[in-house]
PLY file of the C-alpha trace (Angstrom):
ply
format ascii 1.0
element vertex 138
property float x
property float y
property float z
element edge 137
property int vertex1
property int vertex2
end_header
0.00 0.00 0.00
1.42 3.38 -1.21
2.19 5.88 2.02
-1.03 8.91 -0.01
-3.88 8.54 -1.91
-3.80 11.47 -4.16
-0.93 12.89 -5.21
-0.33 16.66 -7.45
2.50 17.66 -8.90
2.83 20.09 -12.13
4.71 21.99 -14.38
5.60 22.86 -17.89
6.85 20.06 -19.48
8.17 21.55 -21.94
10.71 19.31 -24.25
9.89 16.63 -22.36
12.85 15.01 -20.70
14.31 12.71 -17.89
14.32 14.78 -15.68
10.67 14.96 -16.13
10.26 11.56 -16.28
12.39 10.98 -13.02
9.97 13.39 -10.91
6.53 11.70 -12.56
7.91 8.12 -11.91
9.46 9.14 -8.03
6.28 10.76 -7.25
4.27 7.77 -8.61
5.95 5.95 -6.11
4.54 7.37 -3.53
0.69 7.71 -4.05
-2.16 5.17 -5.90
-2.85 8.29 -7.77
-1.14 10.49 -9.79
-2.58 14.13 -11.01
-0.43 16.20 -13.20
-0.70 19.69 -13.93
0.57 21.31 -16.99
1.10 24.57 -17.65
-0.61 26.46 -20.04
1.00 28.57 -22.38
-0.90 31.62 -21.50
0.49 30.70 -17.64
3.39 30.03 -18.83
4.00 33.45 -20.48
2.57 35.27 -17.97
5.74 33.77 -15.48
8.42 33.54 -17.48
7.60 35.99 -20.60
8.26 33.26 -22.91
6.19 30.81 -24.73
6.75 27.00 -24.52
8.47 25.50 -27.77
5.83 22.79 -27.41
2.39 23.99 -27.31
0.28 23.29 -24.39
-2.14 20.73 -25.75
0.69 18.57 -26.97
2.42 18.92 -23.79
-0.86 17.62 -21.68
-0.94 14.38 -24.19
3.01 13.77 -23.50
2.18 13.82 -20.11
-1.21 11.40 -20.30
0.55 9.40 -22.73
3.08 8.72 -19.25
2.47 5.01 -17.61
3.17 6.97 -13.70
0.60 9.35 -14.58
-3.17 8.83 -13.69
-4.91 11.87 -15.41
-3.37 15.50 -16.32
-4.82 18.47 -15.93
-3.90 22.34 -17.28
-2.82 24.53 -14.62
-4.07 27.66 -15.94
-3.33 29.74 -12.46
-1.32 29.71 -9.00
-3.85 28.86 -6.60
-2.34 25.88 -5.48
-4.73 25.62 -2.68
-7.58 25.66 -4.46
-6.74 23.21 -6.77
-4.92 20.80 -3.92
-8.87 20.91 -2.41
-11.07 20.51 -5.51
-8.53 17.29 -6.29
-8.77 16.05 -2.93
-4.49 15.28 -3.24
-3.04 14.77 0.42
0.21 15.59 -1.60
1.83 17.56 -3.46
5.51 17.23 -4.90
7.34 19.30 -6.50
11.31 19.90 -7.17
13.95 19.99 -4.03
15.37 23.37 -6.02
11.78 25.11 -4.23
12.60 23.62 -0.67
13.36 26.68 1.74
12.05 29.31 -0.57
9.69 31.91 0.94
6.76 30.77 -1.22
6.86 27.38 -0.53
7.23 27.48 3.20
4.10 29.66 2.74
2.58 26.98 0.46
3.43 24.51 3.02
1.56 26.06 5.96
-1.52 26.62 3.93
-1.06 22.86 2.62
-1.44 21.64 5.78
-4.14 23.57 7.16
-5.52 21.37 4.26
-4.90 18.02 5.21
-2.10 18.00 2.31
1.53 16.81 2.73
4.12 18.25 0.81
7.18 16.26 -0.45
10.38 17.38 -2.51
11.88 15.22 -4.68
15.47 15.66 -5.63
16.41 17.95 -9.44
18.29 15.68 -11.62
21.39 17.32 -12.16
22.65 18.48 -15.61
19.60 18.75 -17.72
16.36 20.98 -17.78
14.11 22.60 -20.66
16.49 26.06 -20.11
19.55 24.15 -21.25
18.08 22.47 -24.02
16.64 25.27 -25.25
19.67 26.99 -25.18
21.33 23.94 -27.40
18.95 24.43 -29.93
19.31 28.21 -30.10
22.47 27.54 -31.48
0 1
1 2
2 3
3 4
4 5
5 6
6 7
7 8
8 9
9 10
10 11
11 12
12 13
13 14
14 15
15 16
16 17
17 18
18 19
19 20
20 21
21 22
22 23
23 24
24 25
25 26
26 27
27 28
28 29
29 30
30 31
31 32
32 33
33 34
34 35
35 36
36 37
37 38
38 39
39 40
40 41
41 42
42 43
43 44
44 45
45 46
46 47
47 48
48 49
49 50
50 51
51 52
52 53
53 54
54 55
55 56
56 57
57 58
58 59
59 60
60 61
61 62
62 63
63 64
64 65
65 66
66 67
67 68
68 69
69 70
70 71
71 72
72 73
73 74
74 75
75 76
76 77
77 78
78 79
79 80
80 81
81 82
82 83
83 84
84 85
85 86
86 87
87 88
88 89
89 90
90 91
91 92
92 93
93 94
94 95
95 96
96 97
97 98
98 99
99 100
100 101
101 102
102 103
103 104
104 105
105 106
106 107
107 108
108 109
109 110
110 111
111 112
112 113
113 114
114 115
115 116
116 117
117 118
118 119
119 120
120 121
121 122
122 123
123 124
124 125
125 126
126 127
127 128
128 129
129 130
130 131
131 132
132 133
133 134
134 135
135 136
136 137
C-alpha cells in the first residue's frame, strides 16, 4: 500500500525530458494516484515571458501518454490551494530546487491547514528545458 492517496504535482513540461520523467515516476511511487498539472501557455508566459516551444495541448498528451501518470490536468493559475482541495491530493511534490524558498514554506503552511503533505523530490542534475533550449538556439 502506497504511504497517499492522491498525489499533485505540475509543471511545464516543456521538451519533455528525464528529468521529467524521473519526478513523474518518483512521485508515482509514492501515491495510488497520480494528477499532473501542466502549464498552459498563456500561464506560462505570464511567469516567465516566454512561450513554450511545445504547445500546451501537446504537452498535456506527453504527459497522459506517461504510464506513472493517472490523469493530467492544465494549470491555468497559482492557486495551489484551491486546486490541492477541488482534487482532494493529500500531496503535493514538486522539485527539491523550491525547498526553503519563501513561497513554498508559505505553500506549506496553507497545505497543511488542508490536510495535504508536501514532499520534494530531488532535481536531476545536468539537464532541464532552459539548457536544451539553449542547445537548440544555437
Amino acid at each position: 500500500m502506497k504511504k497517499f492517496k492522491v498525489g499533485y504535482t505540475t509543471g511545464v513540461y516543456d521538451m519533455f525530458h528525464i528529468g521529467h520523467l524521473n519526478i513523474l515516476r518518483r512521485a508515482k511511487e509514492q501515491c495510488e494516484t497520480l494528477i499532473v498539472g501542466v502549464t498552459t501557455d498563456e500561464l506560462c508566459f505570464k511567469r516567465k515571458h516566454k512561450y513554450p516551444i511545445i504547445n500546451e495541448r501537446d504537452r498535456k498528451a506527453i504527459v497522459e501518454a506517461i504510464r506513472y501518470v493517472d490523469r493530467a490536468i492544465f494549470q491555468t493559475d497559482m492557486d495551489k490551494i484551491r486546486t490541492v482541495k477541488e482534487l482532494g491530493a493529500d500531496v503535493v511534490f514538486v522539485g527539491s530546487d523550491w525547498k526553503g524558498t519563501d513561497a513554498w514554506k508559505q505553500y506549506e503552511k496553507e497545505f497543511a491547514t488542508a490536510g495535504c503533505n508536501v514532499i520534494y523530490l530531488d532535481h536531476t542534475d545536468g539537464i532541464s528545458s532552459t539548457i536544451l533550449r539553449k542547445k537548440i538556439s544555437k
